[in-house]
N, CA, C and O atoms as a GROMACS GRO file, in nm:
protein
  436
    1UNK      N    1  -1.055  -3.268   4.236
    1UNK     CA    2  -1.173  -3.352   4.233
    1UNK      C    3  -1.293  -3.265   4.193
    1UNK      O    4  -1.299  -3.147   4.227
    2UNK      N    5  -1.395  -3.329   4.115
    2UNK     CA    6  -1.506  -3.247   4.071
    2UNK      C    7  -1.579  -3.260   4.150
    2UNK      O    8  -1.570  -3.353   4.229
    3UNK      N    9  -1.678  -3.169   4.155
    3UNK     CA   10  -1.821  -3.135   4.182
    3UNK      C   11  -1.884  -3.237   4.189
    3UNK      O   12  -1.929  -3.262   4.077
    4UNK      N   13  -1.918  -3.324   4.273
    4UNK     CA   14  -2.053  -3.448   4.275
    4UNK      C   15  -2.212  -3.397   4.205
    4UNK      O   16  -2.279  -3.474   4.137
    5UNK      N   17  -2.240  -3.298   4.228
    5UNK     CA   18  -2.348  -3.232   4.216
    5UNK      C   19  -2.400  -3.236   4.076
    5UNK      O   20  -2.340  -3.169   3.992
    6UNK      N   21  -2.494  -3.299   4.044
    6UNK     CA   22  -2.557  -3.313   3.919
    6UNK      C   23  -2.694  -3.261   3.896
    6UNK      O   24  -2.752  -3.241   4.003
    7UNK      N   25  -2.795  -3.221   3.742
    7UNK     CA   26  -2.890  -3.156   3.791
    7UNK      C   27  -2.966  -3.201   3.627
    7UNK      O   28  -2.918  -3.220   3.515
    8UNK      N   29  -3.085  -3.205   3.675
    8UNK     CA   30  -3.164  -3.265   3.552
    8UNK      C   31  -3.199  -3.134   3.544
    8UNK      O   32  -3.231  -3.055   3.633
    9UNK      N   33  -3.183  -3.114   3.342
    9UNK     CA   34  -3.206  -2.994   3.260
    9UNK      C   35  -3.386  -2.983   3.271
    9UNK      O   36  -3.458  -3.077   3.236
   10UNK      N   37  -3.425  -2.886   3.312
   10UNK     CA   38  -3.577  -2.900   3.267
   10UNK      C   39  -3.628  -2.866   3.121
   10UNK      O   40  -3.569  -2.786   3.049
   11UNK      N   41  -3.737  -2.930   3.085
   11UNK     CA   42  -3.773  -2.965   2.882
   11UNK      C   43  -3.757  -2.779   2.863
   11UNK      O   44  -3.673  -2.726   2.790
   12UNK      N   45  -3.847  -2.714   2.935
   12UNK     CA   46  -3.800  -2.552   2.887
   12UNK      C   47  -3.672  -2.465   2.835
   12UNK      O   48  -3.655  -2.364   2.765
   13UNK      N   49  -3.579  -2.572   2.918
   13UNK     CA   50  -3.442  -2.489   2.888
   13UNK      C   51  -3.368  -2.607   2.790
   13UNK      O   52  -3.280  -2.567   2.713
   14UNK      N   53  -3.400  -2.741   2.791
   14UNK     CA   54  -3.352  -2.770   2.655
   14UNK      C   55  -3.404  -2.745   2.570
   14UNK      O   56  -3.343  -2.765   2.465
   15UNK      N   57  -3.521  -2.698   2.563
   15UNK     CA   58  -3.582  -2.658   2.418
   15UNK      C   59  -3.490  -2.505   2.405
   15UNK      O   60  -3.439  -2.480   2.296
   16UNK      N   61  -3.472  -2.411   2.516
   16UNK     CA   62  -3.451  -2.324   2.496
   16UNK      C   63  -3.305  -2.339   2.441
   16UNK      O   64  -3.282  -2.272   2.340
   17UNK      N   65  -3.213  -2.405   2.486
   17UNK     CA   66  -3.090  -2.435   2.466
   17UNK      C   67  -3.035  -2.496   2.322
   17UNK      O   68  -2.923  -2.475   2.275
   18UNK      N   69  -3.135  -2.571   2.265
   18UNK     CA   70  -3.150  -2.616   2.136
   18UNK      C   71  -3.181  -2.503   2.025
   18UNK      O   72  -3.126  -2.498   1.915
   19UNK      N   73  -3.293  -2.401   2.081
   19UNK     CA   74  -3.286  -2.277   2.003
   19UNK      C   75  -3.162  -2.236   2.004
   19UNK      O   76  -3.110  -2.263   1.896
   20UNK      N   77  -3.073  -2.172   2.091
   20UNK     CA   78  -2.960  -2.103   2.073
   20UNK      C   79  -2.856  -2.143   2.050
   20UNK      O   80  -2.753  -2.090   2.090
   21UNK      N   81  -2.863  -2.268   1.966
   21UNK     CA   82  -2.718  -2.346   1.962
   21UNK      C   83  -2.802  -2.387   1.869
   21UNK      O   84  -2.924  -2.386   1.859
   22UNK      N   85  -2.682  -2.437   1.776
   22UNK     CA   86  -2.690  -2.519   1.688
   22UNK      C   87  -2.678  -2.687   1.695
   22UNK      O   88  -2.696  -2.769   1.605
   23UNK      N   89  -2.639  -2.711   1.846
   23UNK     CA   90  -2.589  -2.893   1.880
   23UNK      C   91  -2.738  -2.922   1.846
   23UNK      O   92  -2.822  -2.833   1.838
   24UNK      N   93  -2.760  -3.046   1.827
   24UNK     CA   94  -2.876  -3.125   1.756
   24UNK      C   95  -2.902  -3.168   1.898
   24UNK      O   96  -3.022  -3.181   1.918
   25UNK      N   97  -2.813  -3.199   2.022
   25UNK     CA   98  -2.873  -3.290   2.130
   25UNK      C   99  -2.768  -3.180   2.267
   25UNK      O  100  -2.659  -3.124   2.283
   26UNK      N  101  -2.887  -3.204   2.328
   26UNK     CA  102  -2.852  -3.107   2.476
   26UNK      C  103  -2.882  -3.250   2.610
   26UNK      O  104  -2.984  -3.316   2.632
   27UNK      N  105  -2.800  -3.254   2.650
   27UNK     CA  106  -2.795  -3.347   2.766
   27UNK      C  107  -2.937  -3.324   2.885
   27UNK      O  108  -2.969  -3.221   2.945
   28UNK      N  109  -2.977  -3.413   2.887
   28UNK     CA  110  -3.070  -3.384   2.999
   28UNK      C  111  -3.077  -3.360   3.164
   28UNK      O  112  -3.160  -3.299   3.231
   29UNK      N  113  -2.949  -3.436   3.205
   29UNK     CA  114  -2.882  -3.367   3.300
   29UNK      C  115  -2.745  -3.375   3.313
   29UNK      O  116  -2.686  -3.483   3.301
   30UNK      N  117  -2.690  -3.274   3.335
   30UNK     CA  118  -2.545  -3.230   3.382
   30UNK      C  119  -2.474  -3.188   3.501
   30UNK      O  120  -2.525  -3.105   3.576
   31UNK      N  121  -2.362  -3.237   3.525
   31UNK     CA  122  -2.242  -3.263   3.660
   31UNK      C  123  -2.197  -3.132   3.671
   31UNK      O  124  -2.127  -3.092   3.578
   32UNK      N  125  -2.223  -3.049   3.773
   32UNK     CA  126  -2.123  -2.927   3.770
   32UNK      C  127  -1.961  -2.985   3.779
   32UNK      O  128  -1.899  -3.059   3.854
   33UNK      N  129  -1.933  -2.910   3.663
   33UNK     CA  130  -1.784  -2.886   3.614
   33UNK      C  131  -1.702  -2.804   3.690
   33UNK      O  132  -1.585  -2.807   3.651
   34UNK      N  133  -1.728  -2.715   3.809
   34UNK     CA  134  -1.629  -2.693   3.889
   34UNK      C  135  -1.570  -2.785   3.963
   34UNK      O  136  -1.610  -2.901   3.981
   35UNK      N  137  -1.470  -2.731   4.009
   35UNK     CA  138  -1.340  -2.872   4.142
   35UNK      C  139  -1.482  -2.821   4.267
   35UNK      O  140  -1.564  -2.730   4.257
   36UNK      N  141  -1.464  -2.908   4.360
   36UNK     CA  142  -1.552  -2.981   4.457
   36UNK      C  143  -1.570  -2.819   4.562
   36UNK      O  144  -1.482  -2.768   4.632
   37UNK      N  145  -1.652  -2.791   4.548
   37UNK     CA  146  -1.698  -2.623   4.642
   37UNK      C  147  -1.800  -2.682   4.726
   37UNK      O  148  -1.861  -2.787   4.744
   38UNK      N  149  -1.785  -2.518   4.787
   38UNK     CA  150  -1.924  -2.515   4.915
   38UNK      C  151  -2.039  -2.517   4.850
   38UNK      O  152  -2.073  -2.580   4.750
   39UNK      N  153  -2.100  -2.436   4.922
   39UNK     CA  154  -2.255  -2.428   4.884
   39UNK      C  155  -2.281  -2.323   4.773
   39UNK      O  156  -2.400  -2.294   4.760
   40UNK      N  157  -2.205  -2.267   4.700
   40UNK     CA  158  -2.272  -2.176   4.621
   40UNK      C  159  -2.294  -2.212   4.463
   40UNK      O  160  -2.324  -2.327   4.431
   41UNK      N  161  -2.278  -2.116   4.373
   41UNK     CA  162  -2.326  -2.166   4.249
   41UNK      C  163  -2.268  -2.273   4.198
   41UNK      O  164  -2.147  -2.292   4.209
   42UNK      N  165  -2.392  -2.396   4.105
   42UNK     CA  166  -2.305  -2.495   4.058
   42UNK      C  167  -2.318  -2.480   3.866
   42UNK      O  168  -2.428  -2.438   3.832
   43UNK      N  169  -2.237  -2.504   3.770
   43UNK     CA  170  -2.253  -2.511   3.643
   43UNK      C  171  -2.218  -2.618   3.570
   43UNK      O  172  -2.102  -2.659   3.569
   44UNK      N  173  -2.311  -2.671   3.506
   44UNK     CA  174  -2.277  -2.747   3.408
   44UNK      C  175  -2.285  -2.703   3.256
   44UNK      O  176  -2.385  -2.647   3.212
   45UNK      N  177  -2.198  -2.726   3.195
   45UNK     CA  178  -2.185  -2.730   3.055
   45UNK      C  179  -2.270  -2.808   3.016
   45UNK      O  180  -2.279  -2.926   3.049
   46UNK      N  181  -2.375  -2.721   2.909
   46UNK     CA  182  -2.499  -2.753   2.815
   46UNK      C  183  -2.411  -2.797   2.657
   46UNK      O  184  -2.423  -2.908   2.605
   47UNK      N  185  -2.337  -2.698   2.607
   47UNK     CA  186  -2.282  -2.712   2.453
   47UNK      C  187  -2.190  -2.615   2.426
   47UNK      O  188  -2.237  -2.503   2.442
   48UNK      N  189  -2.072  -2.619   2.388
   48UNK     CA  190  -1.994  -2.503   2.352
   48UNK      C  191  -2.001  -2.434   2.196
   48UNK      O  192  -1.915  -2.375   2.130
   49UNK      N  193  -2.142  -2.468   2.170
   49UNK     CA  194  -2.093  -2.456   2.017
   49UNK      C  195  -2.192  -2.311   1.965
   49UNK      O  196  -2.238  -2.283   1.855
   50UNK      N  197  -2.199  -2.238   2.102
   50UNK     CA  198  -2.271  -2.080   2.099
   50UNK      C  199  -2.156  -1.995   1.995
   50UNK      O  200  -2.074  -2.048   1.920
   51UNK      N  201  -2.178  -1.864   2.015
   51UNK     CA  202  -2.066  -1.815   1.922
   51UNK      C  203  -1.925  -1.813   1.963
   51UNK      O  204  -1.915  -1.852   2.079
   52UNK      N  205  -1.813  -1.780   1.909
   52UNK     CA  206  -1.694  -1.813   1.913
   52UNK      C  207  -1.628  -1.805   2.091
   52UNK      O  208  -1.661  -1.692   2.128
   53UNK      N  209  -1.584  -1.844   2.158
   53UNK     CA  210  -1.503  -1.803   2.266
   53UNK      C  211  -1.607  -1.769   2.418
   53UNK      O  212  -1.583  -1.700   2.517
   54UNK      N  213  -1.733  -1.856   2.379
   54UNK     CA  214  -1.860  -1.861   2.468
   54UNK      C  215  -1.914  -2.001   2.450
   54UNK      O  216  -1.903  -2.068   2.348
   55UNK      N  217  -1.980  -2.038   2.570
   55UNK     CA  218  -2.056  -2.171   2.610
   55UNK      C  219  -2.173  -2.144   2.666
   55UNK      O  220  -2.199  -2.074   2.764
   56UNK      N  221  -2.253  -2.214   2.582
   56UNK     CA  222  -2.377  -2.210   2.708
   56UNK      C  223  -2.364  -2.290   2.824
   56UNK      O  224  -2.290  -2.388   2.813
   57UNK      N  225  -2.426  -2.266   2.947
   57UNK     CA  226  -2.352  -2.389   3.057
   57UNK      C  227  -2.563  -2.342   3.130
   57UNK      O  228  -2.644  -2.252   3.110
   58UNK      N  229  -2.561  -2.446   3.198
   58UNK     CA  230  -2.700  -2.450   3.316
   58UNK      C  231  -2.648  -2.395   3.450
   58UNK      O  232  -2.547  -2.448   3.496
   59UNK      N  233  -2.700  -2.300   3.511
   59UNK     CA  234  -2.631  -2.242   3.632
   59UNK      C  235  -2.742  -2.253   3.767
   59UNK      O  236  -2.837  -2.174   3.757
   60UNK      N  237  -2.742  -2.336   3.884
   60UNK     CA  238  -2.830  -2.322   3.972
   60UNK      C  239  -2.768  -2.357   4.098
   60UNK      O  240  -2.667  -2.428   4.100
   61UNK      N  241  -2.827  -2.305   4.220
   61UNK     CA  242  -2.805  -2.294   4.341
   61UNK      C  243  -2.897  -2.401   4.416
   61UNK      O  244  -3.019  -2.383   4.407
   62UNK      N  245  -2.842  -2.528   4.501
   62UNK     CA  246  -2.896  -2.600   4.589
   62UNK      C  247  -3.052  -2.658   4.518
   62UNK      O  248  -3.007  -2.730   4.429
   63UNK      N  249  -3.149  -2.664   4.509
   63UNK     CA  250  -3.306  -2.684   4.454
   63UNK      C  251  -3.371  -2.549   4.409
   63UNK      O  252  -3.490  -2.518   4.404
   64UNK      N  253  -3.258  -2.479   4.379
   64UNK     CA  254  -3.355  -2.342   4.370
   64UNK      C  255  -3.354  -2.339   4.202
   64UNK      O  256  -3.260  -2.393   4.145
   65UNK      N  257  -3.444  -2.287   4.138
   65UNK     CA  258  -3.510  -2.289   3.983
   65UNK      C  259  -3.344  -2.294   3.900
   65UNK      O  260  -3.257  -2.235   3.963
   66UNK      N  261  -3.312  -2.343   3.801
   66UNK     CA  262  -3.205  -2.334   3.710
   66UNK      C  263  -3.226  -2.243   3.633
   66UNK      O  264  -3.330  -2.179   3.626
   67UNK      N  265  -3.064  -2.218   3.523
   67UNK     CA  266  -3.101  -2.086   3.418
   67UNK      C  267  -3.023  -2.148   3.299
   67UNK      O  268  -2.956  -2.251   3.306
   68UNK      N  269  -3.041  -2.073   3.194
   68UNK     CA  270  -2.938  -2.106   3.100
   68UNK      C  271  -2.835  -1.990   3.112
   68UNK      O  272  -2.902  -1.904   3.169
   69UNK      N  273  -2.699  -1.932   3.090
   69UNK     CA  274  -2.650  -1.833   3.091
   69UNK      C  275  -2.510  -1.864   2.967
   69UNK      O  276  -2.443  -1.966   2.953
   70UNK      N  277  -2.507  -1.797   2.927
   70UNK     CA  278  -2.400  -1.807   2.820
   70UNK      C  279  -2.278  -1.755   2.837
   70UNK      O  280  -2.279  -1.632   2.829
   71UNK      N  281  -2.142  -1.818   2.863
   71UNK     CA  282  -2.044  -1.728   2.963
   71UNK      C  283  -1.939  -1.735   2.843
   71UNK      O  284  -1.958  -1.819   2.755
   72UNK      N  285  -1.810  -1.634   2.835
   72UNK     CA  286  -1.712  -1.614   2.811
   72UNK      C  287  -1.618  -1.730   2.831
   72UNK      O  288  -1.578  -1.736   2.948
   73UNK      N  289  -1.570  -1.826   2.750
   73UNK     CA  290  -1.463  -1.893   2.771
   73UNK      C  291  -1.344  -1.869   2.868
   73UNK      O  292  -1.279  -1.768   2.842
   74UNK      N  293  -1.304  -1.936   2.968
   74UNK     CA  294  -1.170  -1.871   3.037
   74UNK      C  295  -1.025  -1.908   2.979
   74UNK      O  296  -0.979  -2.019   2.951
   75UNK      N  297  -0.976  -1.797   2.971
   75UNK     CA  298  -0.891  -1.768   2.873
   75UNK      C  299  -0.714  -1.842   2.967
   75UNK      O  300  -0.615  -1.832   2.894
   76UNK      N  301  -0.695  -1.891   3.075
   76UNK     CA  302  -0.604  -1.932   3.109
   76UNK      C  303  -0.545  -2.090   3.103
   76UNK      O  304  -0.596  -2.184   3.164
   77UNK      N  305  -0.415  -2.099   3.010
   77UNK     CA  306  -0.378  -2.238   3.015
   77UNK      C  307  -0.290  -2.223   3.095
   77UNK      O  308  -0.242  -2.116   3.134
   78UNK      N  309  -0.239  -2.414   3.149
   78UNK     CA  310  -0.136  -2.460   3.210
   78UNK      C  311   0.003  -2.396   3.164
   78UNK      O  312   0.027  -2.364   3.047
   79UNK      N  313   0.079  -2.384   3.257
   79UNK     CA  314   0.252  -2.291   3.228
   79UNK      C  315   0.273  -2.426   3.130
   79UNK      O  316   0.216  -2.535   3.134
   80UNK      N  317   0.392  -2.370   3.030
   80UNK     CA  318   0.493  -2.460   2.994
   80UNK      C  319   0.408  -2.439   2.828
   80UNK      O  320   0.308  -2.377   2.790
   81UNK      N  321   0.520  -2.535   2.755
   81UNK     CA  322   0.496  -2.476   2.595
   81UNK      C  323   0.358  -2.549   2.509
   81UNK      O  324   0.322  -2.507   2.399
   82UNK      N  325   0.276  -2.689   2.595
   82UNK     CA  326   0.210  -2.755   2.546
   82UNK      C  327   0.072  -2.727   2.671
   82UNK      O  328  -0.016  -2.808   2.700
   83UNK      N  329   0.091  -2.572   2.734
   83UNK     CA  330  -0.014  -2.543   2.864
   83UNK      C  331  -0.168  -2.575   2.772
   83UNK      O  332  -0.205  -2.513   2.672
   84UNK      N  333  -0.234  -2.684   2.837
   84UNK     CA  334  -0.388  -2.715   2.875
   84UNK      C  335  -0.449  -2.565   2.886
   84UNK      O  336  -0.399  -2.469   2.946
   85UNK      N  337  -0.587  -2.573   2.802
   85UNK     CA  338  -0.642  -2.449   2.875
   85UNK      C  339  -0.756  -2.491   2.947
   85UNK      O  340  -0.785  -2.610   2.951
   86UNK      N  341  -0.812  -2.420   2.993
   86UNK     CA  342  -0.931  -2.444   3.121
   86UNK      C  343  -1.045  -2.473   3.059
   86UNK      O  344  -1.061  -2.379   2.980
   87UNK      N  345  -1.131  -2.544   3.049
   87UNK     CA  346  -1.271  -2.571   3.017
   87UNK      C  347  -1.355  -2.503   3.065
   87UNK      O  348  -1.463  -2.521   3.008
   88UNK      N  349  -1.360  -2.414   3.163
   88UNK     CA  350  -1.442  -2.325   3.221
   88UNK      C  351  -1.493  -2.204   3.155
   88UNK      O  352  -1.501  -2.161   3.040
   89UNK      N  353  -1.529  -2.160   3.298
   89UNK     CA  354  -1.593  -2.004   3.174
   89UNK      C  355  -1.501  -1.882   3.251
   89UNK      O  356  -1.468  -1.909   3.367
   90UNK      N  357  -1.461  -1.761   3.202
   90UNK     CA  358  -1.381  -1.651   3.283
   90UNK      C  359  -1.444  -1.631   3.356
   90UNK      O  360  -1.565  -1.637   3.334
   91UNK      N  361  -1.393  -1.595   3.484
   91UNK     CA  362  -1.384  -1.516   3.590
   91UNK      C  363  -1.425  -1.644   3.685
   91UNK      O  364  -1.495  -1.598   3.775
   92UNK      N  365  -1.410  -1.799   3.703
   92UNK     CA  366  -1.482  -1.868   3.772
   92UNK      C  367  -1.398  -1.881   3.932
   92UNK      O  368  -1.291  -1.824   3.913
   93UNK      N  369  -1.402  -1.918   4.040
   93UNK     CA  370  -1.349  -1.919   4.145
   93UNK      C  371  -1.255  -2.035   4.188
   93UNK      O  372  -1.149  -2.034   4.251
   94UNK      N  373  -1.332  -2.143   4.133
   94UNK     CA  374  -1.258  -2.261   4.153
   94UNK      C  375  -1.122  -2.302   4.064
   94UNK      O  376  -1.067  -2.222   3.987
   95UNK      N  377  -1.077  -2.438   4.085
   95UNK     CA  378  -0.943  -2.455   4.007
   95UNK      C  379  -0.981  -2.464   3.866
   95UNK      O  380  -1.096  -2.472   3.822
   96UNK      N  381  -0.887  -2.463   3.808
   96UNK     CA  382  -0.859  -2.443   3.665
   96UNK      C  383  -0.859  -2.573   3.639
   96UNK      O  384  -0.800  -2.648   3.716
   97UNK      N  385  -0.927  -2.627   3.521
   97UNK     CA  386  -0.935  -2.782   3.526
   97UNK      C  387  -0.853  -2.854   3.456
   97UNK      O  388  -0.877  -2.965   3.408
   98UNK      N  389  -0.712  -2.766   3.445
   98UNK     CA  390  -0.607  -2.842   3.440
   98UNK      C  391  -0.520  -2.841   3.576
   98UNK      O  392  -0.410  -2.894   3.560
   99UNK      N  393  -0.539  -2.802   3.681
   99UNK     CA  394  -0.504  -2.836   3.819
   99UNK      C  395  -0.574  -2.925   3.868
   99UNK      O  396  -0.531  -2.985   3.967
  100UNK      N  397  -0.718  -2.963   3.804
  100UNK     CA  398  -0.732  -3.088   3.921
  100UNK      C  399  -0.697  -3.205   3.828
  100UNK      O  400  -0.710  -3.316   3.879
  101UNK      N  401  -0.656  -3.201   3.703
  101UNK     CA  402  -0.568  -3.284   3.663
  101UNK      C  403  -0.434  -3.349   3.697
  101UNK      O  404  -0.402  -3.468   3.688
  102UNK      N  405  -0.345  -3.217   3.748
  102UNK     CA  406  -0.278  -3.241   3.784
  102UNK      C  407  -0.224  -3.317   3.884
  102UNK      O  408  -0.123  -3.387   3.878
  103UNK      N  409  -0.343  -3.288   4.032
  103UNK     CA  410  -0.332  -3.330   4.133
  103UNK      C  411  -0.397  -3.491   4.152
  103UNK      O  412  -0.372  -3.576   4.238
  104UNK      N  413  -0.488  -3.495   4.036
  104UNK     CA  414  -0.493  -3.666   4.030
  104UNK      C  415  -0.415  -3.740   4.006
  104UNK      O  416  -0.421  -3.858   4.039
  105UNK      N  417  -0.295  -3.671   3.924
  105UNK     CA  418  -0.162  -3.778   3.818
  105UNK      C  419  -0.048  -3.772   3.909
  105UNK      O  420   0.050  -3.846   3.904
  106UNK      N  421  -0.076  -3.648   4.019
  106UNK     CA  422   0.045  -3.641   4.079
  106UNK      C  423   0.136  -3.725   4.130
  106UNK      O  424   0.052  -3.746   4.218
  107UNK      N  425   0.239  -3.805   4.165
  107UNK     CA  426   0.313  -3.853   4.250
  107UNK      C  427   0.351  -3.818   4.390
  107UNK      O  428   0.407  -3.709   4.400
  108UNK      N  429   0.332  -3.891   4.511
  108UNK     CA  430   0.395  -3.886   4.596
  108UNK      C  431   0.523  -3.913   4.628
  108UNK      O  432   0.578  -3.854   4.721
  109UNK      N  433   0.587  -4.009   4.551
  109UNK     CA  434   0.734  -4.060   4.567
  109UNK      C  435   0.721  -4.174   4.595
  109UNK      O  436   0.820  -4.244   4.615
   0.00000   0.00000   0.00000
């Protein structure tokens, strides 16, 4: 399950975000994209279309000021020959967002 936590972009960092990307339109606010955490950092994906194998994403803690930060793609897919890869960025803590896929489609029996 995702992140409930959503966060309106402030005009500074979409302007800023529009400089460093080439996307024509930056969302004004965004859902952190991690599976459902405590209290610490939340991120939403701004645009992936920074340079190759990087995203810009909005990164902020509880009401405290937001940032833009530009992270490393995470490089891990699902096992098996057609493995999903993660939408995230490397090194993140939470599930891989082809596990909370999984666990939505799952079957009980």
């Amino acid at each position: 399950m995702r992140c409930a936590h959503w966060r309106r972009v402030p005009l500074d960092l979409v302007r800023e975000a529009r400089e460093k990307s080439a996307a024509p339109y930056v969302d004004r606010a965004v859902q952190c994209q991690l599976s459902a955490h405590d209290d610490s950092d939340h991120f939403g994906l701004l645009t992936d279309d920074c340079a190759y194998g990087t995203a810009l994403w909005l990164r902020w803690h509880g009401t405290d000021e937001a940032e833009l930060v530009v992270l490393p793609d995470c490089p891990v897919v699902a096992p098996g020959p057609d493995g999903e890869g993660c939408c995230l960025f490397a090194g993140h803590t939470a599930q891989h967002t082809w596990e909370d896929a999984l666990k939505e489609v799952s079957c009980t029996g």
